[in-house]
VMD Tcl script that builds the backbone (N, CA, C; Angstrom):
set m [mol new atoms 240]
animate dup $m
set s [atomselect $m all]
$s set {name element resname resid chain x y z} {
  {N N UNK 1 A -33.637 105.231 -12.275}
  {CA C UNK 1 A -32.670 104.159 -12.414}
  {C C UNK 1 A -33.057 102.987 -11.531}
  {N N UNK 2 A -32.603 101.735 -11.819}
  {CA C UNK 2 A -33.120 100.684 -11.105}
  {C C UNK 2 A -31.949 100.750 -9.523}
  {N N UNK 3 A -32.975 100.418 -8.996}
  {CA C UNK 3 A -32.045 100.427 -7.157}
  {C C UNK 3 A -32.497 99.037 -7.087}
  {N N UNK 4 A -31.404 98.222 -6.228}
  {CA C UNK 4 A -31.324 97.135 -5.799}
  {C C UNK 4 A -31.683 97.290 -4.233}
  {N N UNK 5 A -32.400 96.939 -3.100}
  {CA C UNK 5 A -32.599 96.513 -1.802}
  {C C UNK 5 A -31.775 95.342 -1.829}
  {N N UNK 6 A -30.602 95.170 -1.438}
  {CA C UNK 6 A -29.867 94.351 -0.320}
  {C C UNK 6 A -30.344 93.438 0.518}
  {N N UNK 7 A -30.789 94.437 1.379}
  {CA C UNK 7 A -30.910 93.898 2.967}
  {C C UNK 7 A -32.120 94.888 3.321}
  {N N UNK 8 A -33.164 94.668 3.863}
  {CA C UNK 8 A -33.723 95.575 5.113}
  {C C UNK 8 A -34.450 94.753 5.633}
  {N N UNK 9 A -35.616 94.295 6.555}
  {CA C UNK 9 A -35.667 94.000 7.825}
  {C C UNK 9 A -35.091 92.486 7.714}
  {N N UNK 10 A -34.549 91.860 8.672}
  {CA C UNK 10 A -33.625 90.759 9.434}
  {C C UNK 10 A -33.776 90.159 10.106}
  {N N UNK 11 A -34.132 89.021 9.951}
  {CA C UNK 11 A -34.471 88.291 11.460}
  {C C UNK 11 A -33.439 88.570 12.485}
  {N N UNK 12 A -32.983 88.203 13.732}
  {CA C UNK 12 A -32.237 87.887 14.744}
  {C C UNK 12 A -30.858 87.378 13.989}
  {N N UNK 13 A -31.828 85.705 13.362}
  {CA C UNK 13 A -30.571 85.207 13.405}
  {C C UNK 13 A -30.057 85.577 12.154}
  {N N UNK 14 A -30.779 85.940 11.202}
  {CA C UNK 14 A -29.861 86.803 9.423}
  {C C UNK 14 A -29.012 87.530 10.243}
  {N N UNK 15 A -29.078 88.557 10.781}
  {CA C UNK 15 A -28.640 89.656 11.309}
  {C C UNK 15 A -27.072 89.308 12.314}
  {N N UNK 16 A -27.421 88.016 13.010}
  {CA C UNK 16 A -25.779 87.501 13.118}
  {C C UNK 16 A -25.183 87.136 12.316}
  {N N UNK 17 A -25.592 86.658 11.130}
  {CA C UNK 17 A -24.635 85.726 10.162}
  {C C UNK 17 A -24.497 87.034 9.152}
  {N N UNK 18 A -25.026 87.891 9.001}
  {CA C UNK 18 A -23.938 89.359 8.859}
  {C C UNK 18 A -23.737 90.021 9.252}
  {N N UNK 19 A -23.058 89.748 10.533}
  {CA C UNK 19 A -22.255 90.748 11.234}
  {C C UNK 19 A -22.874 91.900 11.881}
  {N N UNK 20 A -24.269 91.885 12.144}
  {CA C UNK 20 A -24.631 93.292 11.992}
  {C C UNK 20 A -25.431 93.143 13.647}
  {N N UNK 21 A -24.845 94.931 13.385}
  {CA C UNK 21 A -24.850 95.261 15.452}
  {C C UNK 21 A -25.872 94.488 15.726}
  {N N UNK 22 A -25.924 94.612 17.241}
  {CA C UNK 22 A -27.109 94.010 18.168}
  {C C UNK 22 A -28.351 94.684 18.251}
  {N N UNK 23 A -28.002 95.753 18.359}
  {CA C UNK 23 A -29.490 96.952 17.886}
  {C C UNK 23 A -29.838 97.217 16.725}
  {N N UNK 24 A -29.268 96.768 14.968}
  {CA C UNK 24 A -29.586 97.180 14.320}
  {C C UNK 24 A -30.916 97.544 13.783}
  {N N UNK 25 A -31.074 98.984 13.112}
  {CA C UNK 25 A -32.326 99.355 13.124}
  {C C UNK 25 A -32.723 98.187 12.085}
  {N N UNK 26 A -32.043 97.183 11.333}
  {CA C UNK 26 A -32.882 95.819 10.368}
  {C C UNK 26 A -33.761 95.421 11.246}
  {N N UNK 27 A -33.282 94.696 12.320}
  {CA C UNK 27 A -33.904 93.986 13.022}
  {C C UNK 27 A -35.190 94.725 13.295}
  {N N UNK 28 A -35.957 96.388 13.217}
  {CA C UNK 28 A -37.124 96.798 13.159}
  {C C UNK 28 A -37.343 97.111 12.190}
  {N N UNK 29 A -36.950 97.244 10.707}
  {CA C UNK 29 A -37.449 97.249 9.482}
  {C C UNK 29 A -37.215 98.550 9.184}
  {N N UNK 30 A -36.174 99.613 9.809}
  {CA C UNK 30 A -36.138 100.892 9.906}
  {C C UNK 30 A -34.804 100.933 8.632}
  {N N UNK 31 A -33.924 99.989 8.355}
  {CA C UNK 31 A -32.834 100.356 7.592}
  {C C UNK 31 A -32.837 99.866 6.272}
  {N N UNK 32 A -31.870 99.935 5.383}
  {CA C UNK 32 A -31.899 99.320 4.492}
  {C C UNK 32 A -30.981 99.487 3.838}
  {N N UNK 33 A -30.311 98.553 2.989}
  {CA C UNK 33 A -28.455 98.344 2.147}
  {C C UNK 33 A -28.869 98.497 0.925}
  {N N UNK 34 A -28.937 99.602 -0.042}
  {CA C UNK 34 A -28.986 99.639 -1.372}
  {C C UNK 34 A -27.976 99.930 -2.605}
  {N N UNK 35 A -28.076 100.071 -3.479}
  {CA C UNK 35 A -27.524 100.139 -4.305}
  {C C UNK 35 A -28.134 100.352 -6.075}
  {N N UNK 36 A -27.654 101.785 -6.578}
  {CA C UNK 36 A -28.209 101.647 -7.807}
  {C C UNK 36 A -27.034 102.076 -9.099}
  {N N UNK 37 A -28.263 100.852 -9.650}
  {CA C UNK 37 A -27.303 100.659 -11.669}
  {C C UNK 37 A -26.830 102.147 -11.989}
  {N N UNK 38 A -25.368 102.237 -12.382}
  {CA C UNK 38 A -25.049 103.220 -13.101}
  {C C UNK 38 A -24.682 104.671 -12.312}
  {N N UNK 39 A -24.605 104.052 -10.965}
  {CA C UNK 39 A -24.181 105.099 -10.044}
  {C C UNK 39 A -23.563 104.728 -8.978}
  {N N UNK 40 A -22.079 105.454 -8.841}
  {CA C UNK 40 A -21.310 105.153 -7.931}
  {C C UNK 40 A -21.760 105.307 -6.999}
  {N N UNK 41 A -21.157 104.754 -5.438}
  {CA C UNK 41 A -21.605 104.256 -4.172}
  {C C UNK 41 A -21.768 105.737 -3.480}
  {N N UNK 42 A -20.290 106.369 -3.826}
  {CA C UNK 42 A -19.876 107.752 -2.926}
  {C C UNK 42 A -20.658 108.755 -3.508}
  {N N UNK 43 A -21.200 108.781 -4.944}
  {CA C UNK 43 A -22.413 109.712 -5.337}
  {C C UNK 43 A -23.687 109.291 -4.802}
  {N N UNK 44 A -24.285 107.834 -4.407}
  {CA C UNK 44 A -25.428 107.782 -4.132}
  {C C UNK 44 A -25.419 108.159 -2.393}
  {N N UNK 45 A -24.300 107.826 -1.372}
  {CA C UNK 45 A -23.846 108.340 -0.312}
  {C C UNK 45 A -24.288 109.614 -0.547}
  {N N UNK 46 A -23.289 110.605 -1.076}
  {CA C UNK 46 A -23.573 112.191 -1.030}
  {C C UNK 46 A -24.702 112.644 -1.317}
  {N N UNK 47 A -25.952 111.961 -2.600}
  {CA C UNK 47 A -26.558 112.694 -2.864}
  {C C UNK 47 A -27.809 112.150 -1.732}
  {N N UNK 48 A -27.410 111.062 -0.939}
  {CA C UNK 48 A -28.566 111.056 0.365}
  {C C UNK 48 A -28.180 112.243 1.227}
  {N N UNK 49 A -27.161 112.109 1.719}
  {CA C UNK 49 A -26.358 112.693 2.392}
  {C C UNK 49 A -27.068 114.563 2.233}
  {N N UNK 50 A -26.882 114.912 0.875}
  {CA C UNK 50 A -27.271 115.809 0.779}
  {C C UNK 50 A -28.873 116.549 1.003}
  {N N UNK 51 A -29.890 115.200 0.524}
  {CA C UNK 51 A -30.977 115.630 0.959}
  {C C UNK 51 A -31.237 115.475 2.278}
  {N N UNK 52 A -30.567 114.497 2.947}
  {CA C UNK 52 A -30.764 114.895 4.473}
  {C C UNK 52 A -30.843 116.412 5.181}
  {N N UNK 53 A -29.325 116.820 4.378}
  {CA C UNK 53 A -28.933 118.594 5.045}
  {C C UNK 53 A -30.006 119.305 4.612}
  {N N UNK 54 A -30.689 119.206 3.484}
  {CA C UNK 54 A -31.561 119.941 2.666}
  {C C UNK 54 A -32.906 119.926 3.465}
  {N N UNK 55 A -33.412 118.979 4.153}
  {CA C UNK 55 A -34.469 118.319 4.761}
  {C C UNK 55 A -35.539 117.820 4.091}
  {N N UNK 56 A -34.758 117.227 2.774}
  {CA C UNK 56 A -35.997 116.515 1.756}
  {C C UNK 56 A -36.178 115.360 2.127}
  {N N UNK 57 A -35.533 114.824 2.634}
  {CA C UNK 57 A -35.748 113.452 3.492}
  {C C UNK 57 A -35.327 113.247 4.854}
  {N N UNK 58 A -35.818 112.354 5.898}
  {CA C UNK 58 A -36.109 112.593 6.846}
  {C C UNK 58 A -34.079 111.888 7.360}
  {N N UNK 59 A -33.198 112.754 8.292}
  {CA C UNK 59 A -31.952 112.750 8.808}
  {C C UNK 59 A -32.142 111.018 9.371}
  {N N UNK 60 A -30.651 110.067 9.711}
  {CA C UNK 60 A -30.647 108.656 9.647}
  {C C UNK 60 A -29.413 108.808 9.629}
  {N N UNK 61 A -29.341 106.695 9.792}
  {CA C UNK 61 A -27.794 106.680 9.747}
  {C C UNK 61 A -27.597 106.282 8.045}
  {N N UNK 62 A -26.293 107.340 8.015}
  {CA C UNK 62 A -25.558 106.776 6.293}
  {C C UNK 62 A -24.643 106.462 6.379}
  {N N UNK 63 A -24.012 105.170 5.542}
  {CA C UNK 63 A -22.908 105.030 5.643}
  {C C UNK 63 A -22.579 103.994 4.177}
  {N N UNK 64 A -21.177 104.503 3.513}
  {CA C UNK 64 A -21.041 103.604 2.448}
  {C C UNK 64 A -20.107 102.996 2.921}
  {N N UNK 65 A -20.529 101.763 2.024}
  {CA C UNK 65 A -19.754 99.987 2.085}
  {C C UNK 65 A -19.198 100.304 0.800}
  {N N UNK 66 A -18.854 99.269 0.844}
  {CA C UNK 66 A -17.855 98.644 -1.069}
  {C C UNK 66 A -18.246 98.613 -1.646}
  {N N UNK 67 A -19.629 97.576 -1.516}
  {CA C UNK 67 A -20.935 97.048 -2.484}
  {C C UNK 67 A -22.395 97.662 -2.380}
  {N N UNK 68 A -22.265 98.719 -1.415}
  {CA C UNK 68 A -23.467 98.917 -1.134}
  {C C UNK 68 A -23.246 100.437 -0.374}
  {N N UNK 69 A -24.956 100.862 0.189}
  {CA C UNK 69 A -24.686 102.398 0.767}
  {C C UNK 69 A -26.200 101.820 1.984}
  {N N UNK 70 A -26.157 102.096 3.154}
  {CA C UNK 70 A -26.951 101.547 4.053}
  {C C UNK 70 A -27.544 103.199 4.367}
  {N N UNK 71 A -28.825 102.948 5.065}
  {CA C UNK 71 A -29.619 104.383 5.622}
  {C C UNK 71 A -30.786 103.991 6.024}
  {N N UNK 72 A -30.638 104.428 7.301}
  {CA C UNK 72 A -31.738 104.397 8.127}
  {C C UNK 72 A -32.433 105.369 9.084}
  {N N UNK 73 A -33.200 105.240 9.913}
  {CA C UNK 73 A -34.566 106.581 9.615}
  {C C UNK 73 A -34.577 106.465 11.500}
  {N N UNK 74 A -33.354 106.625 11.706}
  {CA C UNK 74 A -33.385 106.756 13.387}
  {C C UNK 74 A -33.520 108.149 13.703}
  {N N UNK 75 A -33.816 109.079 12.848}
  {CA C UNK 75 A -33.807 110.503 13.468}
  {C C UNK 75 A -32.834 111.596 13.511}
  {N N UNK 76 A -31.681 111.110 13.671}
  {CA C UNK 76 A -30.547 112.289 13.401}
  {C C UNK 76 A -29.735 111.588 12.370}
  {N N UNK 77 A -28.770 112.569 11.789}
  {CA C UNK 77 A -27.532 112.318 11.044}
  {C C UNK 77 A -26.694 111.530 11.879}
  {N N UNK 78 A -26.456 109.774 11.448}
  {CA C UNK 78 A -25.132 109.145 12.132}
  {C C UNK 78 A -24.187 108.428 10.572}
  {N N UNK 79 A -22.969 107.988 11.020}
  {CA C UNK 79 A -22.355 107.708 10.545}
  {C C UNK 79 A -20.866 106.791 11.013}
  {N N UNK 80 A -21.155 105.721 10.863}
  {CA C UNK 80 A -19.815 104.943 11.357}
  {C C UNK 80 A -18.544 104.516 10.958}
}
mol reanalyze $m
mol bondsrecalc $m
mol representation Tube
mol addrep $m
């Protein structure tokens, strides 16, 4: 299915004008805000979510938005 990239790496100043923490892993090219055609947010959430537990992909932060589902490759399972 087609996935949309959002957002991933950020300058400084992108990264203030959305809101986004002071450490975000954007700002090192580690995260990224996606979204794909024909699949809800909270299924594409869970089914990361799920290969994380599984260890098919490497544990990060997940978290779903409205418009989007963010994940990044800091090393453990986070979530805000």
């Amino acid at each position: 299915r087609e996935m949309t990239i959002n957002s991933a790496y950020r300058t400084e100043s992108h990264n203030k004008k959305q809101n986004g923490a002071e450490n975000s892993y954007h700002l090192s090219a580690r995260a990224c805000d996606i979204k794909v055609k024909g699949v809800s947010h909270k299924l594409l959430h869970d089914t990361i979510k799920r290969l994380m537990d599984n260890g098919d992909i490497p544990k990060g932060g997940l978290k779903k938005y409205k418009s989007f589902v963010h994940i990044d490759n800091r090393g453990t399972y986070t979530t805000w």
